[in-house]
C-alpha positions as CSV (number, residue, x, y, z in Angstrom):
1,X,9.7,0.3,-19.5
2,X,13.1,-0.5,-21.2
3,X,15.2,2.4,-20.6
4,X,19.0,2.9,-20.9
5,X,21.2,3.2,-17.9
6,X,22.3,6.9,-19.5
7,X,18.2,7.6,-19.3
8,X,17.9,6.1,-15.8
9,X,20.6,8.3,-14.6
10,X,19.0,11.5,-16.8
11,X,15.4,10.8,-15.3
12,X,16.9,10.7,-11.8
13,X,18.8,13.8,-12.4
14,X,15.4,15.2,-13.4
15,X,14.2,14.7,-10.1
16,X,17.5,15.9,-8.2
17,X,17.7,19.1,-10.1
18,X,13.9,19.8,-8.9
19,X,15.1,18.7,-4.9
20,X,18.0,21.2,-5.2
21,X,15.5,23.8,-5.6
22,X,14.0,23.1,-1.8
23,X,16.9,21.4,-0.2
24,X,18.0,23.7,2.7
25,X,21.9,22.8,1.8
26,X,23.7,21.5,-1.4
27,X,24.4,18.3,-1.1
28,X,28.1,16.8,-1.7
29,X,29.3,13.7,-1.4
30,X,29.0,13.6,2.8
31,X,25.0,14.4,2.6
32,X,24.9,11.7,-0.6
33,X,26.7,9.3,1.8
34,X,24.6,9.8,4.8
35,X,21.4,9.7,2.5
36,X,22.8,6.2,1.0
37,X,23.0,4.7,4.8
38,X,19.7,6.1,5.9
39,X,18.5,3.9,2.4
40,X,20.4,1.1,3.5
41,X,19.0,1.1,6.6
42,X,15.7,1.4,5.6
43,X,16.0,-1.9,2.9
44,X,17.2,-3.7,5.6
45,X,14.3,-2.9,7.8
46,X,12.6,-4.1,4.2
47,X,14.8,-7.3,4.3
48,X,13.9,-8.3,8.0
49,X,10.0,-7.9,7.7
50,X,9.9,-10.4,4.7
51,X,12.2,-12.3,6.0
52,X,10.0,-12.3,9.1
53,X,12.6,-11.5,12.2
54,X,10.4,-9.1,13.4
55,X,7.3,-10.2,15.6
56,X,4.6,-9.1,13.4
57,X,1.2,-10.4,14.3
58,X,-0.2,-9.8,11.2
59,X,1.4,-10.0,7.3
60,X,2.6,-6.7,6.4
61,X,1.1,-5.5,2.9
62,X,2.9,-4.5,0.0
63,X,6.5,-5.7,1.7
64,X,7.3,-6.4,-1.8
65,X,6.8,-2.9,-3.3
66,X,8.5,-1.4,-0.2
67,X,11.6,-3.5,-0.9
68,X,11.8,-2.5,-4.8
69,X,11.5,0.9,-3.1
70,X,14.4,1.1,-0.7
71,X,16.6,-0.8,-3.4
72,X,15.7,1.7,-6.0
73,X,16.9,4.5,-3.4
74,X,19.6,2.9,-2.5
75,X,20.4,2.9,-6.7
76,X,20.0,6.1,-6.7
77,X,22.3,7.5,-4.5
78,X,25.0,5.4,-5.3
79,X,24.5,6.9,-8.6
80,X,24.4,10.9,-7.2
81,X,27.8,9.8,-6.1
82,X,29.2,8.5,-8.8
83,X,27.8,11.9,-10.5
84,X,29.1,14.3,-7.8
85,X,32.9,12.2,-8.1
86,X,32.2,12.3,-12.1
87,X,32.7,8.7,-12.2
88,X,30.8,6.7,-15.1
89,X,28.8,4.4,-13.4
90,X,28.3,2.0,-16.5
91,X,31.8,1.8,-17.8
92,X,33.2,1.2,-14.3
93,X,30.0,-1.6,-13.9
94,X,30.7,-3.3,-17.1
95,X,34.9,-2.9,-16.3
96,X,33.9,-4.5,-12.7
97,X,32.4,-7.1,-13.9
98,X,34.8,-7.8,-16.4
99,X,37.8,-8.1,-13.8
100,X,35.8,-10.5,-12.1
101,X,35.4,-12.8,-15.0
102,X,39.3,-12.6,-16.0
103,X,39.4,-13.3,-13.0
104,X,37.5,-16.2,-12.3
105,X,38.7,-17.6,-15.5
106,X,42.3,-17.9,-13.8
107,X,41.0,-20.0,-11.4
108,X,39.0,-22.6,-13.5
109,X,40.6,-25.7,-13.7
């Protein structure tokens, strides 16, 4: 189960090149974006059920495996933009992250 980030990004491409083949319309970066809030909105629906806002009568089963789900979505279109704006998703991660820390090391005391 330990894969790279390069062969996380590969595997989905796998599965975008085969939707490309019955999507109706290429996607760009508007139909990534609007796919990306559609998964948002769906974790959140995720997010509110565990978190029990809703007024369920009964538990709702596999709320766990439906959250991993929607996050993993949510991953993955945040990496078709990154590939459709040919940014590398890793480096700028890691380079992120990195600001943060300088940055936060400025601060300490």
């Amino acid at each position: 189960m330990d894969k790279t980030f390069k062969e996380l990004v590969d595997m989905y491409m796998g599965i975008v090149k085969r939707f490309n083949k019955i999507e109706l319309k290429e996607w760009h970066a508007e139909g990534c974006m609007i796919e990306l809030m559609k998964q948002v909105g769906e974790l959140s629906k995720w997010v509110m059920i565990k978190e029990k806002y809703y007024a369920l009568t009964d538990e709702v089963p596999d709320v766990d495996i439906h959250l991993a789900n929607e996050m993993a979505d949510v991953i993955a279109q945040i990496i078709r933009i990154a590939l459709v704006y040919d940014i590398d998703l890793e480096k700028a991660f890691i380079e992120a992250r990195e600001d943060e820390k300088r940055y936060l090391e400025s601060r300490e005391v």
